[in-house]
N, C-alpha and C positions, 0 to 999 in steps of 0.2 A: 436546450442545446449545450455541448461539452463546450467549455470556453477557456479551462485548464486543465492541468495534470501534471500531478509530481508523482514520479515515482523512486521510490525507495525499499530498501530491507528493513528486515524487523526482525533479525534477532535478538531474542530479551540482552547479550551483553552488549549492544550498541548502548544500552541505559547504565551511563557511566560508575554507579552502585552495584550493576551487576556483573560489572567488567573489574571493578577495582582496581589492582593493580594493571591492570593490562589497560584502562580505558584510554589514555593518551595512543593506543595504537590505532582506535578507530575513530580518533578527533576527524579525523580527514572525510572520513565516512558522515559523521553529523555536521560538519559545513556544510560539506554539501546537500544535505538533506533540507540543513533550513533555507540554505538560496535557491533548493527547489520550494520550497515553503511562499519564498515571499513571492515568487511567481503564484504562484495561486491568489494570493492576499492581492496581487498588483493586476488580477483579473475581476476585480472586484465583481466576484457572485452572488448570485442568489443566496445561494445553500451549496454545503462541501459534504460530497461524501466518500468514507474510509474504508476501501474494499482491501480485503483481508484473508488471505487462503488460511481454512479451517479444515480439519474432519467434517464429515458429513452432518452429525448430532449439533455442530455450533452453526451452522450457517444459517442467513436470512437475516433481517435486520435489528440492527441495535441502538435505540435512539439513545438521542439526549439524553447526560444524567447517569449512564451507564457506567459503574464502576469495574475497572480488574485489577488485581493485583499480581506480584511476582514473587509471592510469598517463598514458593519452592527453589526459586534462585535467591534465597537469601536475601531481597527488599523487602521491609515489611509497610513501605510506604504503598498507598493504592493511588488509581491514576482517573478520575473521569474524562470520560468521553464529550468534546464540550463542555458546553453549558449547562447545566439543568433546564430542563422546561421553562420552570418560572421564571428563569433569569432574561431566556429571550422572549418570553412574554411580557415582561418587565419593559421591554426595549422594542416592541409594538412590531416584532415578529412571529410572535404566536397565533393565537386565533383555532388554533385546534385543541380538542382533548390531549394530554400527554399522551405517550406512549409506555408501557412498563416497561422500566429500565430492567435489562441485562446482565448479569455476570460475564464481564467482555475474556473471551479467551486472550492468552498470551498475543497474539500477531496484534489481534485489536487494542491490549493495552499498551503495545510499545506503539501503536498509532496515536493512541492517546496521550503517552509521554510525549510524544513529539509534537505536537499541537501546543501543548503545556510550555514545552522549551523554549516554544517563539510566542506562545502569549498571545495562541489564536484568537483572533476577533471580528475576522473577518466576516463570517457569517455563519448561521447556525448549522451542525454538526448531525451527523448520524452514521453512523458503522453498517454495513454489510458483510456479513462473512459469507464467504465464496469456497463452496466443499473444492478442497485443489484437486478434486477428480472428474468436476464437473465437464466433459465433453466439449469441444471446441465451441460447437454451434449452439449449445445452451448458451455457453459465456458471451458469444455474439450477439444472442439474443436480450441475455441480461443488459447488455451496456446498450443495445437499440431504445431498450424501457428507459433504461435509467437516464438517455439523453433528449428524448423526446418530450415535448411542448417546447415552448417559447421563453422561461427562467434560467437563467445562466448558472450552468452546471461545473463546479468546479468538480474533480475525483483525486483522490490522495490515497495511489495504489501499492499499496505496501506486499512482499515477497522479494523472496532471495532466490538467486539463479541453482545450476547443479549443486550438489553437495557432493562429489566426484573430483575435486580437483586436482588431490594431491593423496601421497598412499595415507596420510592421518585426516584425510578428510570424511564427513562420519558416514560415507557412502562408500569408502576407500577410492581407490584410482578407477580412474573409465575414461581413454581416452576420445571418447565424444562428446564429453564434459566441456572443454574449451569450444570446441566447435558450436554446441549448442547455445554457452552463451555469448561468443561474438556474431551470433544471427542477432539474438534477442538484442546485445549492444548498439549493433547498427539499425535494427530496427526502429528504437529509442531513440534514439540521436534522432533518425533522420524523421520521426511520428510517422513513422510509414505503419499503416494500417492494418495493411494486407502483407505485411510482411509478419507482426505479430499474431496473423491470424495463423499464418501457415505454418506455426510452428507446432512442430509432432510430441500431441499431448501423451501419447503411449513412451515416446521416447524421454518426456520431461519425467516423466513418472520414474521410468528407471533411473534417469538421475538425479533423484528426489528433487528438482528445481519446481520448490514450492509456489512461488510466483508466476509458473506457466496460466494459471486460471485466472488470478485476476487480471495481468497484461492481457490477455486474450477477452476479457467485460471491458478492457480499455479499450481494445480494438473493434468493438461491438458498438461502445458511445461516440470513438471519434471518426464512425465514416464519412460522418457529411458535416466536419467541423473546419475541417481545413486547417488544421494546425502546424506550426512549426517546432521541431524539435531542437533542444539540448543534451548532449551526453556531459553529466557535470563529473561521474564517477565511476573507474569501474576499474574492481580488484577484489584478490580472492583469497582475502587473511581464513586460515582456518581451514582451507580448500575448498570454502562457499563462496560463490561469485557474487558478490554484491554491486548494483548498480543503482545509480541512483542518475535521474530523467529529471526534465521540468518541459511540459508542452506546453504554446500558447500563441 
């Protein structure tokens, strides 16, 4: 059962290395991100997992262990994904075979930086990436999987809203861009379910708002969780909508 939910962006310069000079512009953006964070941590789960809109070729699941880096933005530091295997075996959370670690694409390692930022401990980790084309009722389905049995499911849904906001934003202007993401805002605030379902994944697409697929496997895990929502954040540096959620 889904028993939390932060959601956040993940563009690589919210990782203050990749932002340099400009990273005190999105401080406000990684507050918010970790006080979505220790909501999850203060839900004390089972197991957390990192859902991630990817292309098609990355998606499906990324355990423990899984390193990426952001070599091509100028980091040469790399980021895992949790824990290693052995490490929650170590800590009488294992009990299975590992899994082969991944080359986590970008969305999944700025998941992974963010994890790292707060000094995740809460419980053991694993990435899925989510093709951001994937059809509404796939995603629904996804998040029905992902929340079913009786283990308390935390999800840490990373995506950013339009990229349409502004005429330098890298989708240029489209005034349906704000529209689109004050549904998905009030949706998040209010953990309405069926509000994130209903948002128009052909139209998310035209406004490259990458985050339409995994909000919508969020909406898929929290139908029958009964959660309450937070709106911690929501602004559109760059003319990309960034929101950042915590459910519980």
């Amino acid at each position: 059962m889904l028993a939390a939910a932060a959601v956040c962006p993940c563009p690589p310069v919210l990782v203050p290395e990749v932002a340099q000079g400009a990273a005190e512009e999105l401080e406000a953006v990684r507050d918010a991100c970790a006080e979505a964070l220790s909501t999850l941590a203060a839900a004390r789960p089972d197991r957390l997992v990192v859902l991630a809109p990817v292309e098609r070729a990355g998606s499906g699941t990324y355990p423990a262990g899984s390193i990426g880096g952001l070599h091509g933005f100028g980091v040469p530091a790399e980021f895992v994904l949790g824990r290693a295997p052995r490490e929650d075996a170590a800590d009488g959370a294992g009990g299975q075979p590992p899994a082969a670690a991944r080359e986590l694409p970008a969305p999944l390692t700025v998941g992974a930086w963010l994890l790292s930022s707060v000094s995740w401990r809460a419980a053991p980790v694993s990435g899925l990436g989510v093709d951001r084309a994937l059809p509404t009722e796939d995603c629904l389905r996804e998040g029905r999987r992902l929340a079913a049995g009786e283990e308390r499911l935390a999800l840490l849904v990373l995506g950013d809203g339009s990229a349409c906001r502004t005429l330098k934003a890298p989708g240029y202007l489209d005034d349906r861009a704000a529209y689109f993401d004050a549904d998905a805002a009030r949706a998040l605030a209010d953990a309405d379910h069926a509000a994130l379902a209903a948002l128009d994944a052909a139209l998310g697409a035209d406004l490259l708002a990458a985050g339409r697929a995994p909000w919508q496997v969020l909406a898929g895990a929290a139908e029958q969780a009964g959660l309450s929502g937070r709106l911690l954040h929501d602004s559109a540096p760059y003319g990309v909508g960034y929101l950042v959620a915590a459910w519980n």
